[in-house]
N, C-alpha and C positions, 0 to 999 in steps of 0.2 A: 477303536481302529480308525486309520484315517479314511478318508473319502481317496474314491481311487481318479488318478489325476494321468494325465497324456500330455507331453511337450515335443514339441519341435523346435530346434536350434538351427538358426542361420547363421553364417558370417558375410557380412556385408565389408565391404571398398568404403574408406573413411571416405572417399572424395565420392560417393555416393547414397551416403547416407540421408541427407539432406532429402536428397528425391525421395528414397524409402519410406524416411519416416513423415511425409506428406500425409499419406492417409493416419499412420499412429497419431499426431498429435491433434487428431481432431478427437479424440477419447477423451473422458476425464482422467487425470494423473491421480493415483491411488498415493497417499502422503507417507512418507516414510521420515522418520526420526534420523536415519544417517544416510549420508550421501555412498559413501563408500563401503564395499562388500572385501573382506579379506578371506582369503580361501589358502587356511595353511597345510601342504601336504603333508603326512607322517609317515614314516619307514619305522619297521621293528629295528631298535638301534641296531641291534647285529649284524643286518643286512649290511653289506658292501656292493652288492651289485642291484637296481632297483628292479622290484618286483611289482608292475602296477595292480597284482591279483592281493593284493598286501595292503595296498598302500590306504591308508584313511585318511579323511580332510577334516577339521576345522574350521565353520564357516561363523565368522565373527562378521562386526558392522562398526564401522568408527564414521567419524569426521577428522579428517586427514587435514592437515595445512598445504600438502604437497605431496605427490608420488614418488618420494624417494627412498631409497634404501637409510636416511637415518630417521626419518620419519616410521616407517616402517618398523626399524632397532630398538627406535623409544617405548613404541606400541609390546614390541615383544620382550623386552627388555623389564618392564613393569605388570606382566602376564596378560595374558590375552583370554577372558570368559568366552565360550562359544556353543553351537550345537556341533557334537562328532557325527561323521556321520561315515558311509561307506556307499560307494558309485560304482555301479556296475557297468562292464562294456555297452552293455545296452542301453543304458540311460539311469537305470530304476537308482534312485535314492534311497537310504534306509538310515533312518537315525539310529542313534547309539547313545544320545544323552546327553544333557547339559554338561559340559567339564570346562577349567580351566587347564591351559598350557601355561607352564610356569616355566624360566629359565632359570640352570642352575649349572654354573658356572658356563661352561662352553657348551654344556648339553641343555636338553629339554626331558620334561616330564609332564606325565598326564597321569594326575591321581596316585602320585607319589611312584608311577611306573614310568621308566624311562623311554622315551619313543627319541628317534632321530627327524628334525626339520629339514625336508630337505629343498624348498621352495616356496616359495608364495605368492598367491596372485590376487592382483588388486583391481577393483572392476569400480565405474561412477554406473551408479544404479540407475534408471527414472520404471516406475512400473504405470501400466494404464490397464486399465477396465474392459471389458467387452461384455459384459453380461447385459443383457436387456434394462433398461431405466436405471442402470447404476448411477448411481449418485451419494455425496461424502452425508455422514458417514455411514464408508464402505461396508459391509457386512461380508459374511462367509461367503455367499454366492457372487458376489463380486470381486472378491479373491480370485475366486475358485479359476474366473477364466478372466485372464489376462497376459497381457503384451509385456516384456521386460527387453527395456534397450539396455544395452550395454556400450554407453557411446565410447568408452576407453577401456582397454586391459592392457598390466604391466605385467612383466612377470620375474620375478627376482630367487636367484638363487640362492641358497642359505649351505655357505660353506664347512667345513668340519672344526671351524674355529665359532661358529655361531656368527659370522660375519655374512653380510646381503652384498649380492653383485649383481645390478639390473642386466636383466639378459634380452631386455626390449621390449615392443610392443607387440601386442596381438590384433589389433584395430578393431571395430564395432562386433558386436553379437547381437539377433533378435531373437527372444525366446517366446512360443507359443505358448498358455497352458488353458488345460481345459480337463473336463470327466471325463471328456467322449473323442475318440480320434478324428470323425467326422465333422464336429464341430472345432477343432484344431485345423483340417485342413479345409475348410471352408474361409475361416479368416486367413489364413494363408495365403489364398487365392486373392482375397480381396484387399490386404494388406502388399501383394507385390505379385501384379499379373505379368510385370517385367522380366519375375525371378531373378532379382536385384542379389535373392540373399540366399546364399551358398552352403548345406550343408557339408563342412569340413571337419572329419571328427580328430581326438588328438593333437588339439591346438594347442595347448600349455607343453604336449610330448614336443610341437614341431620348434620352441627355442629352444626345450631340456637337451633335446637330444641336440641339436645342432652345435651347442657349450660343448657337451661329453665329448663329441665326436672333434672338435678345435681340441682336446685336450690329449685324444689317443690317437691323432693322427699326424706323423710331421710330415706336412706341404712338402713339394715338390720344389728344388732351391729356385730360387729368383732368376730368372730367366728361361725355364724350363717350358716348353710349349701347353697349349692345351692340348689333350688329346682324347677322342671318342671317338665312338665306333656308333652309327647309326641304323635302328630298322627301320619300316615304317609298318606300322600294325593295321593288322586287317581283321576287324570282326569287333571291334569296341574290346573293352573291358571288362572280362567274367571275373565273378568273385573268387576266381581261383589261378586266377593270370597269375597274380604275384607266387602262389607256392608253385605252380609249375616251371616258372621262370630259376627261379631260385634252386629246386630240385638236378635242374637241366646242367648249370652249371657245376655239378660235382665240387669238389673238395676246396669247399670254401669255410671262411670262420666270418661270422656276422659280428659287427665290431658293437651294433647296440644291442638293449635287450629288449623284447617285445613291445610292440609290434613290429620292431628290428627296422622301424624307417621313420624318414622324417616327410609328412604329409604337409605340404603348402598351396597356397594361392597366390599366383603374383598378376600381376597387371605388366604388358611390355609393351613401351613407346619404342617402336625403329626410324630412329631417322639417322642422318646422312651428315658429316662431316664436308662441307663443300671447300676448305682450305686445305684439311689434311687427305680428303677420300677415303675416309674410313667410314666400314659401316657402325651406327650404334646404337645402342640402346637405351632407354632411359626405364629403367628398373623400378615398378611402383610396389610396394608392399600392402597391407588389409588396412594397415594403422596410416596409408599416406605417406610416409617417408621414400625420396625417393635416392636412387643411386647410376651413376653412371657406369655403363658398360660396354668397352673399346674393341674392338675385335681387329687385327689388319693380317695380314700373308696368308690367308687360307691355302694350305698346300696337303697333298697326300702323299704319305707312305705306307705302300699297299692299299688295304682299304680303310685303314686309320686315317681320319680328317685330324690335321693338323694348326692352329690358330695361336699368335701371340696376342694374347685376351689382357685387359688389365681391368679388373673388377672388384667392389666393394665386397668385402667377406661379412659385412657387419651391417648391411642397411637395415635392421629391423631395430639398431638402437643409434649408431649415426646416421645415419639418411637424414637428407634434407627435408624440412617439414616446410615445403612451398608448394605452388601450384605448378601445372607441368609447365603449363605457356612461360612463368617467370623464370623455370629451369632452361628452358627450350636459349627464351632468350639469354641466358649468361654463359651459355656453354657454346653460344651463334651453332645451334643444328637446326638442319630441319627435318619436320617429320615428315614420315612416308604415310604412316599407319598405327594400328596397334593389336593388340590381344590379348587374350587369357588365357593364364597356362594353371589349370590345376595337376599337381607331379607327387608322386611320392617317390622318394629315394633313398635304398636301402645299400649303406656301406658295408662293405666286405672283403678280409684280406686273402688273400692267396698263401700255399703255405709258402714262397720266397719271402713274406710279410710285405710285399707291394698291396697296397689299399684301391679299390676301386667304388664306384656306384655303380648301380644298375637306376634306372631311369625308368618311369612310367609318366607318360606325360598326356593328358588330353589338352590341346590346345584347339582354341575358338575362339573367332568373333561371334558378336550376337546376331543371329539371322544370316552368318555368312558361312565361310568354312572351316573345316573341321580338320585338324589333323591330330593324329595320334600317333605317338612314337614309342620305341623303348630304345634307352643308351644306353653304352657302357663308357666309362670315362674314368682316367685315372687322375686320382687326387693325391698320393702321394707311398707311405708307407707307415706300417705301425713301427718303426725304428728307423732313426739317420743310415738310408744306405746312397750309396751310388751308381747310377746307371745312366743308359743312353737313350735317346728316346729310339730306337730300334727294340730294345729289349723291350721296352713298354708296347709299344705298336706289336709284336709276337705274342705277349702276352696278351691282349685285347684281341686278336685274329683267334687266340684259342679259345677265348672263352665265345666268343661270337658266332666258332663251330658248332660250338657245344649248345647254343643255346636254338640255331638252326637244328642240329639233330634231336630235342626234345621235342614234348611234346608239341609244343607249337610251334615247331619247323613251319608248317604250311600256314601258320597267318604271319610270318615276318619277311621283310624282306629287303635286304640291303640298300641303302638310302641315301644319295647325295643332297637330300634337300634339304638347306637349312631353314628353319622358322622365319629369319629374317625375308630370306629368301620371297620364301610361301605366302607369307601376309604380306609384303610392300609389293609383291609384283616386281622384286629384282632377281634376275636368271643370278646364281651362284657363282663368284669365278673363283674356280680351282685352276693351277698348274698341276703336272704331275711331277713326284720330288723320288 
């Protein structure tokens, strides 16, 4: 039986990592034989819809030339030996056995049993020590507690042809491990009293699902406004915001499947257009990539906020991989400020098949304020229809009653304040439309 083991995952800001791992790299590096960690997820092939209470991994170890998808195809192409194993929501690990994944023709198998590939994720490993006097070579007890950076994660989809489509970056991981949860979050403390590093769980779910959902939902046509509906929440975040929320709204169809959202981190530059006077953003990602985002005519209809936004849909695999200041200056903006929005967002169509999100956002600077919101905001429909943004704005007014009349009517409440707004210190200007 194995020795019983306690971890803790963070995710850390590529353009932070350097600080974080300050105090790690004074450890000794525990030596590993390959650089790279491949993590191939499995579906019962029959499944069509993904079941993560189902799904099993393959966690294999190579030396990659490169993180691509044909690097990647070569590796699975000529079968991949691994340990299987099986992850539960809560972390716990349980092996299942040495196998190989073998490809055969456009399928895959395990053990002459056909399983479905339906992603893979690629990580550069470095592990370090924290046991007392550790030193090489490492033994069991120095195993047992240490530090695992993850300074890159890809994550690539494996299509129903056997074909790989990178679907982005995930940006740094630290991972705790120890026997005792005590001494887990002891080094914790002393590895990042800044609290640098972010637990976000369902990070491989937040580029799966954001592909699935490009794939069942058609956008809104090219020139069509943004539009949301804003609260501002009162009381933080109970673990049961999200199904209350979701309850309130009545006779909805959830477009993904469990945990039915898509959970991120992003980093937001706001600064100021001084030739065009628009306000904007510069969109940072976990992996560092960044993206611009334009906002100009804020106007209302009713209580629908209305904005012609032009934004990257794809920063976690185009975004610009530079620093902010060399963005700042190619773009001549300047900044106001900035912050951190951790959001989860859960799509959902109406029965007209008009698509919307619902919005959970905590958003903060470090040691400064705090705002927390929930949105509604239409993204488009689960089929090519036509409409006016009148009809969208009615539809957002109803579901905004309904989410007043549930149960947390009394911590929400109607909200003209934008983020940008909020953290630069610029009063909002609205006309009324």
């Amino acid at each position: 039986m194995s020795a019983a083991r306690v971890e803790w995952r963070g995710d850390v800001f590529a353009t932070d990592l350097d600080r974080a791992l300050g105090r790690i790299r004074r450890l000794p590096v525990i030596p590993r034989p390959f650089e790279h960690t491949l993590t191939v997820f499995l579906h019962p092939e029959e499944e069509e819809e993904l079941d993560l209470a189902r799904v099993i991994r393959l966690r294999a170890y190579r030396n990659l030339e490169s993180i691509s998808g044909d690097a990647i195809a070569q590796v699975l192409e000529a079968g991949i030996a691994g340990k299987l194993q099986v992850k539960s929501t809560s972390g716990e690990t349980r092996a299942l056995g040495d196998v190989t994944l073998e490809r055969q023709g456009r399928r895959f198998g395990v053990e002459g049993f056909p399983v479905r590939a339906g992603s893979v994720r690629v990580s550069q490993r470095v592990h370090y020590s924290f046991a007392p006097g550790a030193v090489a070579p490492f033994d069991a007890a120095a195993e047992a507690m240490r530090v695992t950076v993850d300074s890159d994660r890809h994550l690539f989809r494996i299509d129903g042809q056997g074909c790989l489509e990178a679907l982005g970056q995930l940006g740094p991981r630290v991972e705790i491990k120890a026997p005792a949860r005590e001494t887990v979050e002891r080094m914790r403390a002393n590895l990042d009293p800044e609290r640098m590093m972010k637990r976000q769980p369902n990070r491989s779910l937040e580029l799966l699902f954001q592909d699935m959902l490009r794939r069942r939902v058609v956008p809104a046509v090219h020139g069509f406004p943004e539009m949301e509906l804003k609260f501002d929440l009162f009381g933080g975040f109970d673990v049961d915001l999200i199904e209350k929320c979701l309850a309130a709204l009545g006779d909805i169809r959830l477009l993904l499947p469990r945990p039915f959202g898509v959970e991120r981190m992003r980093r937001y530059h706001l600064c100021h257009d001084p030739v065009e006077g628009d306000e904007c953003t510069i969109v940072e990602t976990a992996s560092g990539r960044l993206s611009l985002k334009r906002k100009r005519h804020a106007r209302r209809l009713g209580d629908v906020l209305l904005r012609d936004t032009s934004a990257c849909r794809t920063t976690d695999r185009t975004g610009d991989l530079t620093s902010v200041a060399a963005f700042l200056a190619r773009q001549k903006l300047v900044r106001l400020g900035s912050f951190e929005k951790h959001q989860t967002k859960i799509p959902f169509a109406r029965p007209s098949g008009r698509a919307f999100l619902i919005s959970f956002d905590h958003c903060f600077q470090l040691g400064g304020p705090v705002l927390d919101q929930v949105e509604l905001e239409y993204i488009g429909a689960v089929a090519a229809e036509t409409c006016s943004p009148a009809d969208v704005a009615a539809d957002l007014e109803r579901l905004g009653k309904r989410l007043c009349r549930g149960a947390l009517g009394s911590r929400l409440a109607g909200s003209s304040a934008s983020k940008y707004g909020f953290f630069s210190g610029q009063a909002p200007s609205l006309r009324a439309s």
